[in-house]
C-alpha positions as CSV (number, residue, x, y, z in Angstrom):
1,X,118.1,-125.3,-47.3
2,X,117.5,-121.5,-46.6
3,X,115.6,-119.2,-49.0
4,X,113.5,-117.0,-47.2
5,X,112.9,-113.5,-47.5
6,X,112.4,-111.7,-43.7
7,X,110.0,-108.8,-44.1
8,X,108.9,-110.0,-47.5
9,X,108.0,-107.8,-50.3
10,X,105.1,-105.6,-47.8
11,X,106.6,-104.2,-45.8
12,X,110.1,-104.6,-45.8
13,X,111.1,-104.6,-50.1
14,X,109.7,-101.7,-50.2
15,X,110.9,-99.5,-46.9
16,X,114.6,-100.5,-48.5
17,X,113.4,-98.8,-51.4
18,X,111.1,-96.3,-50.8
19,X,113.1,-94.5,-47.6
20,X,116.2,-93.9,-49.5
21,X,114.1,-92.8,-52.5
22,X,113.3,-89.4,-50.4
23,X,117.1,-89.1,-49.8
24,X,117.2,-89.0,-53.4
25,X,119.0,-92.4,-53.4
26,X,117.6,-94.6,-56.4
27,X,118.3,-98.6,-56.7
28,X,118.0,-101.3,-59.4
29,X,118.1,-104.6,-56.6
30,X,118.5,-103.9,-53.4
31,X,119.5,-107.4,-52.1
32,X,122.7,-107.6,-52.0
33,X,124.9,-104.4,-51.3
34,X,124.0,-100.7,-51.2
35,X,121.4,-99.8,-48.4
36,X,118.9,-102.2,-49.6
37,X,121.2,-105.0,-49.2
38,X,122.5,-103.8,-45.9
39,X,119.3,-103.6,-44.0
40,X,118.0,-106.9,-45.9
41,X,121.4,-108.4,-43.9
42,X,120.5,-106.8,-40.7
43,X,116.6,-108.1,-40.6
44,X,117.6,-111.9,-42.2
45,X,120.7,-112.7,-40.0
46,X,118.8,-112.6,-36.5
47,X,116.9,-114.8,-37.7
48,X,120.0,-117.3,-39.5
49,X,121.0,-117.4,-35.5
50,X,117.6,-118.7,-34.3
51,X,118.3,-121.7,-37.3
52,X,121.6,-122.1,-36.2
53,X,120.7,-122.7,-32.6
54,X,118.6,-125.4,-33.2
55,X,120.4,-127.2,-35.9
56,X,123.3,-127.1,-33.0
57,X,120.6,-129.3,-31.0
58,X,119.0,-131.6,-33.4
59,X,121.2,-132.1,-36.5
60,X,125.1,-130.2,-35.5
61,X,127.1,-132.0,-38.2
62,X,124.5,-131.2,-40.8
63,X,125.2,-128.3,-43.7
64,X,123.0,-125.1,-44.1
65,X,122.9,-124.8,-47.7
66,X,122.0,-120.8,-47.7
67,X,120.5,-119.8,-50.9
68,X,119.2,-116.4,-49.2
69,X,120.6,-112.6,-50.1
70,X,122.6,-110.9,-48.8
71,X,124.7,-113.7,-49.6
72,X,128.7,-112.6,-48.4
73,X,126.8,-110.7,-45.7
74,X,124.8,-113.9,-44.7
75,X,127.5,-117.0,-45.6
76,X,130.2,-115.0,-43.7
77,X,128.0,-114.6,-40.8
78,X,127.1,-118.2,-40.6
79,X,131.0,-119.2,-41.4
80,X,132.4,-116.5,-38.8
81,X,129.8,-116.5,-35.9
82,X,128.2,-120.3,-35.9
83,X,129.7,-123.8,-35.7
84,X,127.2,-125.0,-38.2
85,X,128.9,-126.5,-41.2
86,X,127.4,-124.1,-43.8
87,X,128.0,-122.9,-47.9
88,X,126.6,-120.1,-49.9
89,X,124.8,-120.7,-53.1
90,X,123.7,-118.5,-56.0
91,X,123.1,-119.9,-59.5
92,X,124.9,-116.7,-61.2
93,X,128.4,-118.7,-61.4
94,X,126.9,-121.8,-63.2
95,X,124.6,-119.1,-66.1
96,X,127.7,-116.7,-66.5
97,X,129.3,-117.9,-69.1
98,X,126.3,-119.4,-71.5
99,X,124.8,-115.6,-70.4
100,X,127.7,-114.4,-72.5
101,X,127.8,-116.0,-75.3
102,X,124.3,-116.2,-76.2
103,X,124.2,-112.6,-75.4
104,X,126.7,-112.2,-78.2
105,X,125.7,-114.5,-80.2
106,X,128.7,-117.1,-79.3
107,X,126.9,-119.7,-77.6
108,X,125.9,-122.3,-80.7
109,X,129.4,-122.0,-82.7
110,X,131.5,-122.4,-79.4
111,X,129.0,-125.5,-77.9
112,X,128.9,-127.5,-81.0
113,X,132.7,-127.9,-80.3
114,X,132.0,-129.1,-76.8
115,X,132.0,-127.7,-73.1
116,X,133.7,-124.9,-72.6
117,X,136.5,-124.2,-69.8
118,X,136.3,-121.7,-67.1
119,X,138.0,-120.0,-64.2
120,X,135.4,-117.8,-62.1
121,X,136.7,-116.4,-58.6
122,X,135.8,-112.8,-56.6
123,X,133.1,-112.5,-54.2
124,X,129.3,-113.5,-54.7
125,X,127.8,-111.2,-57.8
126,X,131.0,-109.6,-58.7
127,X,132.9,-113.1,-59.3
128,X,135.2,-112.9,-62.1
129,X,135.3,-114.5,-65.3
130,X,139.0,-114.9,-65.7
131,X,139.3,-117.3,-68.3
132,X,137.3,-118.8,-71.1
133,X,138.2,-121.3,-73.5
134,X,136.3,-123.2,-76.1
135,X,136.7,-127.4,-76.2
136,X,139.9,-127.1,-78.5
137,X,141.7,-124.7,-76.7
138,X,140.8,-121.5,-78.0
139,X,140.8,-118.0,-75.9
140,X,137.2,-116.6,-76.0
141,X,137.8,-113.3,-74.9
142,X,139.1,-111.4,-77.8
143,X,136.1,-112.2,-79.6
144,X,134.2,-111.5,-76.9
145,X,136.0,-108.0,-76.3
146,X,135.6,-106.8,-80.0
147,X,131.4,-107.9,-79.8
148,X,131.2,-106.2,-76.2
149,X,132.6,-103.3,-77.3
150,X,130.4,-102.9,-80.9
151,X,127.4,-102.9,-78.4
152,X,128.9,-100.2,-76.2
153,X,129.6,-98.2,-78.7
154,X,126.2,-98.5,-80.7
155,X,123.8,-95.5,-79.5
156,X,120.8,-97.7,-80.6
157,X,121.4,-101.1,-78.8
158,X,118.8,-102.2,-76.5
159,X,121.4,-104.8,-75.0
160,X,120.1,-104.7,-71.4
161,X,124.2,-106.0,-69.9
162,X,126.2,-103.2,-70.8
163,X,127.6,-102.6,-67.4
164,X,129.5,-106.0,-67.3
165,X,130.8,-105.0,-71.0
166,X,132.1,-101.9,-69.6
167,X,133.4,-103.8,-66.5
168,X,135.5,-106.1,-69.6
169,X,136.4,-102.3,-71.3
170,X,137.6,-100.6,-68.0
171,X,138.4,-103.9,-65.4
172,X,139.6,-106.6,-68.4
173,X,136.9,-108.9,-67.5
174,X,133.2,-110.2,-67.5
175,X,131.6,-111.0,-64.2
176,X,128.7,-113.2,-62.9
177,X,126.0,-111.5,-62.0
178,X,123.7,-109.1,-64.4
179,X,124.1,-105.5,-65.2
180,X,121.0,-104.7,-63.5
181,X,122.7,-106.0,-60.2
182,X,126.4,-104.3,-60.9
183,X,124.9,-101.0,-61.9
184,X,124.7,-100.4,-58.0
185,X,127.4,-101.7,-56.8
186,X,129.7,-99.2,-57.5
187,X,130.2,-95.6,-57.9
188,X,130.0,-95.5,-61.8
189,X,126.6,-95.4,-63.6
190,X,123.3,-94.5,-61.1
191,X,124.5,-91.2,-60.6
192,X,121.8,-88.3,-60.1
193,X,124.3,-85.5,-61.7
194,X,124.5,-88.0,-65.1
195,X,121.0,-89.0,-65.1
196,X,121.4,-90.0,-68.9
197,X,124.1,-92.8,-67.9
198,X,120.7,-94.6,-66.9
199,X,119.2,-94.4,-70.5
200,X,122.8,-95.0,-72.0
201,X,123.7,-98.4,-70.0
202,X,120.0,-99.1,-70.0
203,X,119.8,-99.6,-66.2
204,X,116.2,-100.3,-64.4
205,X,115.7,-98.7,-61.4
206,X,112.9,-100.1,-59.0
207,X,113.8,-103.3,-61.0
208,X,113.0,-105.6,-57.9
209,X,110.0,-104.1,-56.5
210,X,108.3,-104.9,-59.8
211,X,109.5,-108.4,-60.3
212,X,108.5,-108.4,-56.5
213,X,104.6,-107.8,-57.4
214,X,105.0,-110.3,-60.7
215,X,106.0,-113.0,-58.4
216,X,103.8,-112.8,-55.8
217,X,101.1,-113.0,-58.9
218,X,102.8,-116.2,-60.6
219,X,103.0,-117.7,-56.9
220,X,98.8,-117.6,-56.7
221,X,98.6,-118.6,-60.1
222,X,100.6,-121.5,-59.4
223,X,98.9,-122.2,-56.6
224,X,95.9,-122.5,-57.7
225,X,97.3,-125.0,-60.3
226,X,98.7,-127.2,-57.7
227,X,95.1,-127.1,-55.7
228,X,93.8,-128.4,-58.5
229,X,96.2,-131.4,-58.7
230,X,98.5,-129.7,-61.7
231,X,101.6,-130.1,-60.7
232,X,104.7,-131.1,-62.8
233,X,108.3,-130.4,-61.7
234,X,111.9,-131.1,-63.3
235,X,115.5,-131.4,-62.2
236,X,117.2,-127.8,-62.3
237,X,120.9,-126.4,-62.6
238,X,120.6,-125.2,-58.7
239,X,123.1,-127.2,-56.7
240,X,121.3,-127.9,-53.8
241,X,119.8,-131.1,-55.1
242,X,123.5,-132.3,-56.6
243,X,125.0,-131.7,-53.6
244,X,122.9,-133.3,-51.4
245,X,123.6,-136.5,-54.3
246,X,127.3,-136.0,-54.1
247,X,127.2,-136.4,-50.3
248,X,125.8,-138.9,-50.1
249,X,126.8,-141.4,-53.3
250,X,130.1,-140.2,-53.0
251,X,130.1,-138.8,-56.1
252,X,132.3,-135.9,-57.3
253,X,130.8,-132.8,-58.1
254,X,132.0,-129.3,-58.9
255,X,130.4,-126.0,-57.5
256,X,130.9,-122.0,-57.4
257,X,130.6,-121.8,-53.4
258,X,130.7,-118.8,-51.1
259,X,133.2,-119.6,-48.4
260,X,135.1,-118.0,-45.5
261,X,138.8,-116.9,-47.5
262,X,141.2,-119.6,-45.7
263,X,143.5,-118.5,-48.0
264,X,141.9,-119.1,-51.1
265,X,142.2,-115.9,-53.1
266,X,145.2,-114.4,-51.6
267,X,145.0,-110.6,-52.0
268,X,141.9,-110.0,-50.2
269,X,140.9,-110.5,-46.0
270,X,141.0,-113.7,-44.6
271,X,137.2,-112.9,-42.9
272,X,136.0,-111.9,-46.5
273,X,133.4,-114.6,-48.2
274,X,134.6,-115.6,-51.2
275,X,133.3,-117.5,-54.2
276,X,135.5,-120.1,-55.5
277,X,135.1,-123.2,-57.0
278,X,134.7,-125.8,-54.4
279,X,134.8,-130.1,-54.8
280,X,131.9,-132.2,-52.8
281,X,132.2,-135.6,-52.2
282,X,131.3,-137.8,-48.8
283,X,133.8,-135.6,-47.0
284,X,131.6,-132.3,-47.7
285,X,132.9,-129.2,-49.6
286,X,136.5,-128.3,-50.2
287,X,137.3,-125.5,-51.4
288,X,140.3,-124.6,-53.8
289,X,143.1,-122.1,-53.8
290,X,142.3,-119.7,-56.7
291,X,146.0,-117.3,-55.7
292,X,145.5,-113.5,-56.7
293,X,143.0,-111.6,-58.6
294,X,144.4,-109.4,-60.8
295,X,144.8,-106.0,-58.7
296,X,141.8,-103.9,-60.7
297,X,139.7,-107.2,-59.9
298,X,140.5,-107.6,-56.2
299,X,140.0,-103.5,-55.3
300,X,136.5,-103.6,-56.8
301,X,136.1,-106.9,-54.5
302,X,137.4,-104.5,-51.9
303,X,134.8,-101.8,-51.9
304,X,131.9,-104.8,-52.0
305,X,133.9,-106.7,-48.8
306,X,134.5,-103.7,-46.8
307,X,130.3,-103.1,-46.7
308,X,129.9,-106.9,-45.9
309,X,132.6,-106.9,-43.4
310,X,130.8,-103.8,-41.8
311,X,127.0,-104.8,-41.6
312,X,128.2,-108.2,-40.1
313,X,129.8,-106.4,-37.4
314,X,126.7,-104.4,-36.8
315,X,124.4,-107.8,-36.8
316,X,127.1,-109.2,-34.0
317,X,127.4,-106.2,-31.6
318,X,124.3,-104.7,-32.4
319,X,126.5,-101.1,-32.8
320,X,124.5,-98.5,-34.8
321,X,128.0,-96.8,-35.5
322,X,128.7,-99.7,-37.8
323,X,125.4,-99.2,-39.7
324,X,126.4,-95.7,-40.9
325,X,130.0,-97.2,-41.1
326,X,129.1,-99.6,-43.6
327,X,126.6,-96.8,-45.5
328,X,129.1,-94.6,-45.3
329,X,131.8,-96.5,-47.3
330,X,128.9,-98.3,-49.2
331,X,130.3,-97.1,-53.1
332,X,126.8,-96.3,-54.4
333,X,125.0,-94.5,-51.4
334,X,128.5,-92.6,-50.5
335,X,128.7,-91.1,-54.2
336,X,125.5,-90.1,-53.6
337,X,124.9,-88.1,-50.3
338,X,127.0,-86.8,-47.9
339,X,127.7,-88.1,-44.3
340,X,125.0,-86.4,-42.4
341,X,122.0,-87.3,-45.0
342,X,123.7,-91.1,-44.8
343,X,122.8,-91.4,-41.1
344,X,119.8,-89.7,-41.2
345,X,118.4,-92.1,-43.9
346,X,120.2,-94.8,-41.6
347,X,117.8,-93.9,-38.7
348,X,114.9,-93.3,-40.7
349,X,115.4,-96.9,-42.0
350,X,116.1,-98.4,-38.3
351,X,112.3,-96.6,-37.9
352,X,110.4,-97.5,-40.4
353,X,111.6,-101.1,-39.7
354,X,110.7,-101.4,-36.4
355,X,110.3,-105.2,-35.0
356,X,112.0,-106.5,-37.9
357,X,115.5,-105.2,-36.4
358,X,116.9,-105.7,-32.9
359,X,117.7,-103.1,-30.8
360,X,120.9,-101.2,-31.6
361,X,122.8,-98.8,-29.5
């Protein structure tokens, strides 16, 4: 199971964020796209290789559950560039739809009639709800559309997800990840000519530095709990213990896995990672053929997958052309500052990095 963080929060969290920040380029995350995410790619996958090497030694028909962000950047990596048998895993599949509901106030009316049915499919934190039915057969979304839209249309709401409601008013549907997360993935809402979008959609910038310095302050309060013999644990939602089960009992089990596109969702690149729901048994994970996005759907995909596509070809051939490439065409930095500030931030990043990157030429 992989879930580390290279570079930690000091010093690495906070050169992602506080080099662009004199470019005037402001984040919410950082983690998974825009030049936060890129650079967290670049310092985490050399480092994914050095795994991979040895597992090819000790344990080569074993499977790298990767739990670590950048996830499309890191999964398609591993899937593309290693013979490890490897899946991506993020829990923001298996909250999206309760999210929803309870957000609007759904969740205890729909759930008393049973579980609910879903279709999710897109690429890791911009997977798409694209269906959503109660136990008897009912279609949740128009009542999901006319409670999404009252909040986006109330000047007063404190409703901290109205970026995915927006992405179900302009796109026709909800996706997986939080708002705080979407807000930079696209060219739409952290824009420093509209600086009131950022009051409107109630957007956090900074977000993860601060619950960077939160954690690392729960992490030494809980470890002084477990020094002192106080330690209590429970089963969670995360797959990685249920698939570990399924494997091995032979039990059928259902996940949201991020997977090299074999075909799976049609309309978008073969060498893209895609989420999709995959079955695990004693024969490992199989994924399933989801077809075509709808077109809106799949082009916002697009702009995500053509960053991912580029940083992993900077990892492999160690090219700094495909840095600025992929910063370039990054939705959020390239709305933001022209071609010559983009490289020049690039460079002062590959800097202030230092040790943590390879060498690129």
């Amino acid at each position: 199971i992989n879930a580390i963080q290279v570079g930690l929060y000091d010093p690495c969290t906070i050169i992602d964020f506080e080099v662009p920040k004199k470019y005037g380029l402001r984040q919410t995350i950082g983690d998974t796209l825009g030049i936060g995410g890129i650079f967290r790619a670049l310092r985490t996958i050399p480092v994914l290789e050095d795994f991979t090497r040895d597992m090819e030694k000790v344990c080569p028909d074993a499977y790298f559950l990767n739990y670590t962000n950048p996830m499309a950047m890191l999964a398609g990596y591993l899937q593309r560039f290693t013979p490890i048998k490897s899946v991506g895993l993020c829990h923001s599949v298996q909250v999206c739809s309760s999210h929803l509901l309870k957000k609007l106030g759904m969740w205890d009316e729909v759930i008393a009639k049973g579980p609910v049915k879903e279709k999710i499919a897109g690429i890791n934190h911009m997977a798409w709800l694209l269906e959503l039915y109660d136990a008897e057969g009912n279609d949740l979304y128009p009542e999901i559309r006319r409670r999404a839209f009252a909040r986006l249309d109330d000047p007063n709401t404190d409703d901290k997800d109205l970026v995915r409601y927006e992405y179900i008013r302009r796109l026709g549907y909800y996706c997986t990840e939080s708002s705080e997360h979407n807000a930079e993935y696209n060219n739409f809402f952290i824009k420093s000519k509209y600086p009131e979008l950022i009051d409107r959609y109630n957007i956090p910038l900074d977000e993860y530095p601060r619950r960077c310095v939160n954690q690392i302050a729960g992490w030494k309060a809980a470890k002084e709990h477990y020094l002192a013999g106080d330690i209590t644990h429970s089963r969670t939602h995360e797959y990685a213990s249920y698939i570990m089960e399924s494997m091995v009992t032979n039990t059928p089990y259902r996940i949201g896995g991020n997977v090299l596109n074999k075909g799976l969702i049609t309309n978008l690149p073969a060498e893209a990672c895609v989420e999709v729901p995959c079955l695990v048994d004693n024969a490992g994970i199989q994924p399933t053929v989801v077809g075509r996005l709808p077109l809106q759907c799949a082009a916002m995909n697009m702009t995500n997958i053509n960053v991912q596509l580029l940083t992993i070809e900077a990892a492999v051939t160690k090219k700094k052309e495909h840095i600025y490439q992929a910063a370039m065409l990054d939705p959020h930095t390239g709305s933001e500052l022209n071609i010559d500030t983009i490289k020049k931030m690039v460079d002062d990043l590959i800097e202030a990095h230092g040790d943590y990157l390879p060498k690129y030429h």
